[in-house]
TORBAPA-79316 format. One line per 10 residues: number of its first residue (from 1); for each residue x, y, z of C-alpha. Coordinates in steps of 0.5 Angstrom, whole numbers, plus 500, padded with zeros to 3 digits. Last residue first. Layout:
BEGIN
NUM = X Y Z  ...
//
This chain:
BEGIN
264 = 756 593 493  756 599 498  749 598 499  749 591 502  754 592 506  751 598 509  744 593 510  748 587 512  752 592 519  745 594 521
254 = 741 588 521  747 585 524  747 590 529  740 590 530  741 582 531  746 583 537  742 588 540  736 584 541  740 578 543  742 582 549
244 = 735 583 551  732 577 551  739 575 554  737 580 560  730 578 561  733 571 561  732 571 568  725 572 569  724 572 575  729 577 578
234 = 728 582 572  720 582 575  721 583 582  725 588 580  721 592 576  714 594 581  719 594 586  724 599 583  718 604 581  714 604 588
224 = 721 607 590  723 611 585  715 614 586  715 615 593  723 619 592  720 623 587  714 625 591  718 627 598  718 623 604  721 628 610
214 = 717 634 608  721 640 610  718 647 612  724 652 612  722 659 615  727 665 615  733 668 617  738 665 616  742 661 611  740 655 607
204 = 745 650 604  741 646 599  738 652 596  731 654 594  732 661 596  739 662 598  739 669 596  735 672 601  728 672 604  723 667 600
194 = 719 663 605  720 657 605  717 651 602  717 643 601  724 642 602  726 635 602  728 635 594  734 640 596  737 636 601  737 641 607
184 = 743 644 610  742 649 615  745 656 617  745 659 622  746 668 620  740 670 623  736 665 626  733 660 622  726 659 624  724 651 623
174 = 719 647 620  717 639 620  713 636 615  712 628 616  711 624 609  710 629 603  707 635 602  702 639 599  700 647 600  694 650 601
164 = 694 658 600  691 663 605  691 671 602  695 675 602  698 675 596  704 671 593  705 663 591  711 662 588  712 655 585  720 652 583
154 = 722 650 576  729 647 576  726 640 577  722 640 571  725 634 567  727 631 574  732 629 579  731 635 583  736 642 580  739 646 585
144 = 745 645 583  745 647 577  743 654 578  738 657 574  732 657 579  725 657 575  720 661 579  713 660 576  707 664 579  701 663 583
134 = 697 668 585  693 669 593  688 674 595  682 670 597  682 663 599  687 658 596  688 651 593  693 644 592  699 648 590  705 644 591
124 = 706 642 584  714 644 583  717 646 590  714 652 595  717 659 595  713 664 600  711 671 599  706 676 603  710 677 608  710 671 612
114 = 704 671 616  700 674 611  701 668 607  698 664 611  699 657 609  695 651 610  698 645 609  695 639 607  699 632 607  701 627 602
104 = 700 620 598  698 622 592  694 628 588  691 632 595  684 632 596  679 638 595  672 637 598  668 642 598  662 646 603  656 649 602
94 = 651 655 606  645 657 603  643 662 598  646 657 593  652 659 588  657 657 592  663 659 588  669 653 586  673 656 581  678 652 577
84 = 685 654 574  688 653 566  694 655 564  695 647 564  702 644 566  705 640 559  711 642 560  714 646 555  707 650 556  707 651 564
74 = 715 653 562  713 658 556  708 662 560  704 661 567  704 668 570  697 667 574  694 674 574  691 672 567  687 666 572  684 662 566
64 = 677 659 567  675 651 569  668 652 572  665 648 579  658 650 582  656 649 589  648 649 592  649 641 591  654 640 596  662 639 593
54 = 666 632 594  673 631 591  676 637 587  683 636 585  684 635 578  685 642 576  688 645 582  684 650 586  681 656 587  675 657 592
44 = 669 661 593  664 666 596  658 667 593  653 664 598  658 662 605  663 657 603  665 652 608  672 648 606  674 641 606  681 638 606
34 = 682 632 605  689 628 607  692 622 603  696 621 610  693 622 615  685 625 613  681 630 614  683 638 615  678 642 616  676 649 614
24 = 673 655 616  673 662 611  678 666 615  674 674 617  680 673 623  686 674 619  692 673 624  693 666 622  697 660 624  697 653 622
14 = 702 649 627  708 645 622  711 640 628  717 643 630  724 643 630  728 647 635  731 654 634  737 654 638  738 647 640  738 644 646
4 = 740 636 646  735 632 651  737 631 658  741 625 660
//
């Protein structure tokens, strides 16, 4: 029996790149993927605090605010730093830096030329970039949207035209939505699309445009890791609840003596 045919197939996340003048780099690893960049004298690199994990001794690290990068009250209320970090190679010989992905992901590198100059990506998916590329706050107001966390309706666009490295978790599939096709995603398996239309960010998306779907998002890894780590120790334990129980029994009695107390 053939394979079912689909309009516009799922395809495995291919970089592209109509720059030819593109500091070289390599992407290492496979799941907690390394990316590691060649610099040429002066040239540099700005990534994510926390990010860098090997650089050669001819490159300099310096943590300074991007006044481009609109970060305001949301960075603030969430305690995201306003700050980035420039790697330049300051040497008169070529150099290299290492930037590692924070947890369990994959690294991918994003033309922005090739999607016209705008892509919208989930809350901390920047990991770092090369010549002209901003990262900006988008926050989505409609409610459905929202990820199951404090900040899940704060989304990351990156505009410029420079290239951009994003992460994402598990396995990154894309997809070319033709006009008019519409693909129901769940939200939090959208790693990053690029921002045409309304439905930018939506479980519902309608086409055109490119769709990049994680199939392991960071929310669902830490939930499970959570459940594991907890469960085991409930079910050893099983005066866990009893302890509990109690607990709240003796505060209301606490509770319940002090009131009486002071009306008498």
């Amino acid at each position: 029996m053939a394979a079912p045919f689909f309009s516009t197939q799922f395809q495995p996340y291919v970089y592209q790149s109509q720059q030819a003048a593109m500091i070289p780099f390599q992407i290492l690893g496979g799941e907690a993927q390394v990316v590691q960049i060649m610099l040429k004298p002066q040239e540099f690199v700005i990534i994510r605090p926390g990010a860098m994990c090997f650089m050669s001794g001819s490159v300099e690290m310096v943590n300074i605010f991007m006044p481009e990068n609109e970060v305001g009250m949301w960075h603030w209320l969430f305690g995201k730093t306003i700050t980035s970090v420039v790697i330049r190679n300051t040497g008169s010989s070529d150099g290299f830096v290492g930037i590692a992905a924070p947890s369990l992901a994959r690294i991918l590198p994003i033309d922005l030329a090739m999607f016209g100059g705008e892509i919208l990506c989930q809350p901390d998916a920047f990991l770092c970039s090369i010549n002209d590329v901003n990262v900006n706050v988008a926050v989505d107001p409609r409610a459905r949207n929202v990820m199951g966390s404090a900040e899940g309706f704060l989304r990351q666009k990156l505009t410029g035209q420079g290239l951009a490295f994003i992460i994402a978790g598990g396995s990154v599939v894309q997809k070319k939505l033709d006009v008019g096709e519409v693909l129901t995603v769940d939200v939090s398996c959208i790693a990053a699309v690029n921002s045409t239309g309304d439905n930018m960010v939506t479980a519902t998306l309608t086409g055109p445009g490119i769709v990049f779907i994680q199939s392991l998002p960071f929310q669902r890894f830490s939930q499970r890791i959570a459940r594991a780590v907890t469960s085991p120790n409930m079910r050893e334990n099983p005066k866990f609840f009893v302890q509990i129980a109690i607990f709240f029994i003796l505060a209301y009695v606490v509770i319940v003596s002090s009131l009486i107390l002071t009306d008498v």
